[in-house]
C-alpha positions in Angstrom: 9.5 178.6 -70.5 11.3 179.9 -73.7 9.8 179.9 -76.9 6.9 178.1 -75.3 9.0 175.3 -74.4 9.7 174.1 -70.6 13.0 174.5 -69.8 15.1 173.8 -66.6 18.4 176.2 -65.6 21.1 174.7 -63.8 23.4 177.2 -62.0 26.1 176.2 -59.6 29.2 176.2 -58.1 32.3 174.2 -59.4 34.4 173.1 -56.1 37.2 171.5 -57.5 37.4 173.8 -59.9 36.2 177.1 -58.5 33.8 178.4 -61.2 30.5 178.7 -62.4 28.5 177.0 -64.5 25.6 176.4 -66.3 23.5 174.7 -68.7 20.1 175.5 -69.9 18.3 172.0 -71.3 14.3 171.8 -72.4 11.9 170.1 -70.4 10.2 168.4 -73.1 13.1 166.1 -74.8 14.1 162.6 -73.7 16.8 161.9 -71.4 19.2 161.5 -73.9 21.0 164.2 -75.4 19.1 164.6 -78.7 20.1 167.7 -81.3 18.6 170.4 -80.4 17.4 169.9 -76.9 20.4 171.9 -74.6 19.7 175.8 -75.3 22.9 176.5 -73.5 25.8 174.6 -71.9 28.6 176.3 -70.7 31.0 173.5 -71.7 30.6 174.9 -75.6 30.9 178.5 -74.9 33.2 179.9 -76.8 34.2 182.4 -74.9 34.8 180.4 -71.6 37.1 178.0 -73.8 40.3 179.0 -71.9 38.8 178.0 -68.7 36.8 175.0 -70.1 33.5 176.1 -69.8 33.7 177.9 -66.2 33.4 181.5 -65.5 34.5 183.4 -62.0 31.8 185.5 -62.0 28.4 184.5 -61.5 27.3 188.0 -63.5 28.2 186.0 -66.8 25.5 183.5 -66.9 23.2 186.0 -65.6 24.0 188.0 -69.0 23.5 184.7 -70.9 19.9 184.1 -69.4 19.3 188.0 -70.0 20.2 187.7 -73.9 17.7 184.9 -73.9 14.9 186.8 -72.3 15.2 184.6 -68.7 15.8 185.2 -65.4 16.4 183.7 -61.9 14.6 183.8 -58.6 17.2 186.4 -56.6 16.9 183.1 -54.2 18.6 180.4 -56.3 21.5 183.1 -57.4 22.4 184.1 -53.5 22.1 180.4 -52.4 24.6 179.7 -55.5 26.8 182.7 -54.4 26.7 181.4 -50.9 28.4 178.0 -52.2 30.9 179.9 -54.0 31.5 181.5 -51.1 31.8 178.4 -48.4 33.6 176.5 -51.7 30.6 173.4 -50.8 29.7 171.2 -53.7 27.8 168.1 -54.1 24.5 169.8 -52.8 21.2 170.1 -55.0 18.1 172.3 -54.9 15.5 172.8 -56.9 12.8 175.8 -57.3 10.1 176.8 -58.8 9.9 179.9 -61.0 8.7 182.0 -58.0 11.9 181.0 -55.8 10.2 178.5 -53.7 12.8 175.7 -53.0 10.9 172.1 -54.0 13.2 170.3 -53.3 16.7 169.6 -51.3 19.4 167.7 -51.2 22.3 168.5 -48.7 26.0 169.1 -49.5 28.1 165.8 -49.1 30.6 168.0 -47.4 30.1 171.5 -46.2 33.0 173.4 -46.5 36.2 172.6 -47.9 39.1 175.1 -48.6 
């Protein structure tokens, strides 16, 4: 919740690009892109402009969500830092705001270099 609006975080791991990212959309807005309903989107930070949107360090987006008042279960950031890590892409999880994964969807490929 921010502001007492739902809100979903998306963290992850760029492969082909090796960076992180993130956006930060409401819960409560129609699929579309409406005004107002992205909180944050790393794609119009101004300060990742010279690497279009990405960031090498996880840390950064961490700060972002801090500014805000949010935070992350310690589980979704290692399991983002893990992909880094491996460079795998293509997988999706989702938790809930205790860290519980809810749901899972694999990597379409591992590892790649």
């Amino acid at each position: 919740m921010w502001q007492a609006r739902p809100i979903t975080i998306m963290l992850g791991w760029n492969r082909a690009a090796h960076g992180f990212f993130m956006d930060v959309e409401y819960d409560d807005q129609d699929d579309g892109i409406d005004e107002g309903s992205v909180l944050y989107d790393n794609l119009h930070d101004p300060a990742l402009t010279a690497t279009r949107g990405l960031s090498g360090d996880v840390g950064y987006f961490l700060g972002i969500l801090a500014h805000l008042g949010l935070s992350l279960p310690r589980r979704m950031v290692d399991a983002v830092l893990a992909d880094a890590d491996r460079n795998a892409g293509n997988g999706e999880s989702w938790y809930d705001h205790k860290g519980n994964v809810v749901a899972s969807v694999p990597d379409a490929q591992e590892v790649h270099p």
